[in-house]
Structure formats: C-alpha cells, structure tokens
C-alpha positions as CSV (number, residue, x, y, z in Angstrom):
1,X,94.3,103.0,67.3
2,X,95.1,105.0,71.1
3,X,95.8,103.3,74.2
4,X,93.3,106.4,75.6
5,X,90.5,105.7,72.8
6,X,90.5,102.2,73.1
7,X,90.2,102.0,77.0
8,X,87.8,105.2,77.1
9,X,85.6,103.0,74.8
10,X,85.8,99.3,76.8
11,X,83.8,101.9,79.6
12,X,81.2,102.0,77.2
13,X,80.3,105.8,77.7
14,X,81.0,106.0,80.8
15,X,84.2,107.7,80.1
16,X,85.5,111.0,80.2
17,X,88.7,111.4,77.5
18,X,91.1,113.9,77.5
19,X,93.6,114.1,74.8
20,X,95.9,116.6,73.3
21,X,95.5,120.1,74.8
22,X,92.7,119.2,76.9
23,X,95.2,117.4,79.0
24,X,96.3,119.7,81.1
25,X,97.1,119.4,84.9
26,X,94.1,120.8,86.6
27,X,91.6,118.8,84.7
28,X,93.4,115.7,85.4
29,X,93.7,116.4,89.3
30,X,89.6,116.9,89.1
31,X,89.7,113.3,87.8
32,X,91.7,112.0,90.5
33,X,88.7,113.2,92.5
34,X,86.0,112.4,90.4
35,X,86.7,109.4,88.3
36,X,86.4,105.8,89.3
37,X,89.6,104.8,87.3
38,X,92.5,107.5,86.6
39,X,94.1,106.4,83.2
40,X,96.9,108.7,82.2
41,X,98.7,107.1,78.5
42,X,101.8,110.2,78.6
43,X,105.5,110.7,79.1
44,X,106.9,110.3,82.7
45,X,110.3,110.6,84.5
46,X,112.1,109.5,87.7
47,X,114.5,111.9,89.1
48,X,116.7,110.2,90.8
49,X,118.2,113.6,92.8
50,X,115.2,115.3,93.2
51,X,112.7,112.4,93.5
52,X,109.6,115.2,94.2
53,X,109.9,116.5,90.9
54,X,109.6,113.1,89.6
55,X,106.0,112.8,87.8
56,X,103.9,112.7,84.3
57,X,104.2,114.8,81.7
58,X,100.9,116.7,80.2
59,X,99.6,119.0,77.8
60,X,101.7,122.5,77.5
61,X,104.4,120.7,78.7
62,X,102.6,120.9,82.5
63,X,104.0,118.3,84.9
64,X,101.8,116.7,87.6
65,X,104.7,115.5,90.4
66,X,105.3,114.0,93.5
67,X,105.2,117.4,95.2
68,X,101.9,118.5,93.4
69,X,100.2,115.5,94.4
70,X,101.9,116.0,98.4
71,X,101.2,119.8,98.1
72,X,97.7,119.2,97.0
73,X,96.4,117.3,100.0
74,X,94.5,119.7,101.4
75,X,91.6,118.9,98.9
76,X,91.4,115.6,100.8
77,X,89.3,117.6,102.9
78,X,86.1,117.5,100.8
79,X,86.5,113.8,101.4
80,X,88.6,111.0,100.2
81,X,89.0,110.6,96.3
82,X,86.9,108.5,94.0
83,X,89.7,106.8,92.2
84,X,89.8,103.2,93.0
85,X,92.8,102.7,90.8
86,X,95.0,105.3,89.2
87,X,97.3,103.5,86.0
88,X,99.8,105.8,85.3
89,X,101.1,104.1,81.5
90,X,104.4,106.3,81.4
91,X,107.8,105.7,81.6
92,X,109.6,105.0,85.0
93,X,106.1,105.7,86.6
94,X,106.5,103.3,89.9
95,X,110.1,104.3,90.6
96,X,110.6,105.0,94.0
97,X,113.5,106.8,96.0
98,X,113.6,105.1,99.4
99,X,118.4,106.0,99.7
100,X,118.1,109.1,101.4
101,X,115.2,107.9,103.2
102,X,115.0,104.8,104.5
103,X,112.2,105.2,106.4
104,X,110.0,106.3,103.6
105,X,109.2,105.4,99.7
106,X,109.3,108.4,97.9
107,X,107.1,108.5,94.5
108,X,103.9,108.4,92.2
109,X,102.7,104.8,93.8
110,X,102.9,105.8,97.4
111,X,101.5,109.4,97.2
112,X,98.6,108.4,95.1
113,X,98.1,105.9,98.1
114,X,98.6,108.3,100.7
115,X,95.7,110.3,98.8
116,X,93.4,107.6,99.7
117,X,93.3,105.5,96.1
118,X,93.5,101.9,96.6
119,X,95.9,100.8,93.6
120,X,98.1,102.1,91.4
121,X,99.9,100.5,88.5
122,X,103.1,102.2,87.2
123,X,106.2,100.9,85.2
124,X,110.2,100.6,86.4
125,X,112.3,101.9,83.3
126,X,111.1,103.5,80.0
127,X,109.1,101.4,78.3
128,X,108.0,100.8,74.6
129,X,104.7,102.8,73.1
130,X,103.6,99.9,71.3
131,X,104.3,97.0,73.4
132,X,102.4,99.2,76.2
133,X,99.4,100.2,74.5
134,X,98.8,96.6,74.1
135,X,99.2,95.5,77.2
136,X,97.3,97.9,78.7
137,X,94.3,97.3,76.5
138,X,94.3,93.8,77.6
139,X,94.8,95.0,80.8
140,X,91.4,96.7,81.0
141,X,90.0,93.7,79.5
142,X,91.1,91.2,81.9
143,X,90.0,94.0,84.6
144,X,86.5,94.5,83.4
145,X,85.8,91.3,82.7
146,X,83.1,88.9,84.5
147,X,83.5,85.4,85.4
148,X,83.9,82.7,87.2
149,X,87.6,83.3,88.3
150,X,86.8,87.4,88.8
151,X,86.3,88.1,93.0
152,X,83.0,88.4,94.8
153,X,82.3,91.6,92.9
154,X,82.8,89.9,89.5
155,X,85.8,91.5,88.7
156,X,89.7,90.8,88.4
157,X,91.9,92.0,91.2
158,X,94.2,94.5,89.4
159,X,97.3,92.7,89.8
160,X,95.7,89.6,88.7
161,X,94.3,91.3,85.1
162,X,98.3,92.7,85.0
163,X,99.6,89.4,85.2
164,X,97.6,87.8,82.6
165,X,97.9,90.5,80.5
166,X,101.7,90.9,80.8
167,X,101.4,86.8,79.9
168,X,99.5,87.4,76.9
169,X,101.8,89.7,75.7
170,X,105.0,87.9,76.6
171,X,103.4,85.0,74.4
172,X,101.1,86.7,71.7
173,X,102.5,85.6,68.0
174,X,102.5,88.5,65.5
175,X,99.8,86.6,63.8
176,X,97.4,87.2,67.0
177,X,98.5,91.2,67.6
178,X,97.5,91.6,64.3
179,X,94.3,89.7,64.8
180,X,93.8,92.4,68.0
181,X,94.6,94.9,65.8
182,X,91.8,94.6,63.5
183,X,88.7,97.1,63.4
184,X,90.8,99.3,65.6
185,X,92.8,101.4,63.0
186,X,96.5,100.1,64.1
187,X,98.2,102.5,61.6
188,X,101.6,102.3,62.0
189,X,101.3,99.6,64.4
190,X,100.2,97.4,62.2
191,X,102.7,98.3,59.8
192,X,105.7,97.7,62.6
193,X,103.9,94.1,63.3
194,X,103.7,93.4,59.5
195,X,107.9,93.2,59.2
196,X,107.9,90.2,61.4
197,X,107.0,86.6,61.4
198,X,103.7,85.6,62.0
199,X,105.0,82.9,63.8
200,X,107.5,85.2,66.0
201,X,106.7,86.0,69.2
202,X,107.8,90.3,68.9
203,X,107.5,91.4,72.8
204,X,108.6,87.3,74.3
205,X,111.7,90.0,76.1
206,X,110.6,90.6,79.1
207,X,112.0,94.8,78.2
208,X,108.2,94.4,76.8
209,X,105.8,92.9,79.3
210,X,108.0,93.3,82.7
211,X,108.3,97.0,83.6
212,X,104.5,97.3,84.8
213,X,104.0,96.4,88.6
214,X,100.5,96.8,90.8
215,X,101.2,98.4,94.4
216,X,98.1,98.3,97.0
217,X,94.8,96.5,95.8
C-alpha cells in the first residue's frame, strides 16, 4: 500500500498519478492548473530564516517553494487554476512565517490561496509516514463521500472530512487498522501494526492525528 495509489484509485480513473521520477516540478505545477484536487504525498520543510525557500520536496531532488509558486503567478493569466483543493501531506507543510512580517503570512497555505485555490490542507511539525497515510486515506473517504450530512453538493467540506478523519485515527484500535489494511498490500505497515495490541489504540497521541490543519474552504 501508497498513500498516492490508494487516493489515485478512490477517483476511480479519473486520476492522474505521478510517482518516482515522474515527479518532477513542472509536471506538478501543470497539475495545479489542470487538476481538480492537487495531492502531493512527499518530503517538505519550513525554513524558519528564509521562509520563501520553504516548500515540498520532488523527484531529482527539485523543490517547488514559496517563491516558485509567487514567481510563477504570471500563469494566472490564462485564467485562475482548477484546483479546488491542493493537500500538501509533507512535513511542516502549513507553517507560516508571519515575525518579520506582521502584516503578512508567509507560506505554502497562503500562496496556494493567493493563486486562486480554495483550500489547502498542510501539517505544523514533521509528521509520521504511517500514521499519515492513514489519515489521509480516510481523509479522501470522508471527502468523496455522499450523504445526508455532506453540503448541498453532496460532499464533506474539507475541514469537516479532516476532522473525522483525524478522529478516527486518534481512536482506531490496531485490530481496525489492520482490518483497513486488508486487500491493500500494507507491507511493512502491517508488519509495524502487528507488534501491538489489538486492543491498543497506536496513534491515540495527538503527535499522530493533530499536525494536519484546513486553511480557506
């Protein structure tokens, strides 16, 4: 099991994944202007001194930062992008730098706004692959579903699928991430799950569910 496969597939084929060397910076800037959800599973960092090199980290070792994304505006002019919500599962990914600034909130959440997309969901600290993958799965789950308690559109508000998801994850027993886990080749997630208690409760610290936070939508 991926995070990426995982989510790609819950779009049933209307997806478009890029993993491993296919990653690279300007194929993913296409998608922020293209795609209807912007999904990037990768490494991220916060720099605290220079908070416009703060950004994601792709294939090659390419970076997409704050400065790309401000430098990059000018694309805006073939119209506003198609990303409704851009879910940037990295480490520190909604860390802003507002000290030297006061007047402003400098980072990933507030230029993908300023771009023109509606939500973005980023974490506060470095955060654990495992614990994230999982909440991100049911993430999208809670997001795509349709019922009763979804909006007029039949679907969950973003911050409303991120709550229940972070919820479910504070609470899932090793027993039921293992039950999650099944048909979608957890490897050496299952094997991590399988030292505990099937009672225990492995990601109850809020280290686990917490970081994530929705800004806009």
């Amino acid at each position: 099991m991926t995070e990426a496969t995982v989510i790609a597939a819950a779009f049933a084929g209307r997806s478009r994944l890029l993993t491993g060397e296919e990653a690279v910076r300007r194929e993913v800037e296409e998608a922020l202007w293209s795609a209807g959800y912007l999904h990037l599973a990768c490494h991220g960092r916060f720099d605290p001194d220079h908070p416009l090199e703060t950004g994601v980290v792709l294939a090659h070792g390419e970076r997409l930062t704050v400065r790309d994304l401000l430098d990059g505006q000018p694309l805006a002019e073939a119209g506003r992008p198609s990303a409704r919500l851009s879910v940037l599962s990295a480490c520190e990914s909604a860390i802003i730098e507002s000290k030297r600034a006061p007047d402003e909130a400098v980072g990933l959440p507030a230029v993908f706004l300023q771009a023109g997309v509606p939500g973005v969901v980023g974490s506060l600290w470095e955060v654990d692959d495992l614990s994230t993958a999982l909440l991100m799965i049911r993430f999208y789950e809670h997001l795509l579903s349709r019922d009763s308690a979804a909006g007029a559109a039949g679907l969950r508000t973003p911050g409303a699928a991120l709550q229940r998801a972070q919820l479910w994850l504070r609470d899932a027993t090793t027993q039921e991430l293992l039950a999650m886990l099944q048909g979608r080749g957890g490897g050496g997630a299952v094997l991590r799950l399988a030292l505990e208690e099937p009672a225990e409760r492995p990601f109850r610290d809020p280290y686990y569910w917490a970081p994530f936070v929705c800004v806009g939508l």
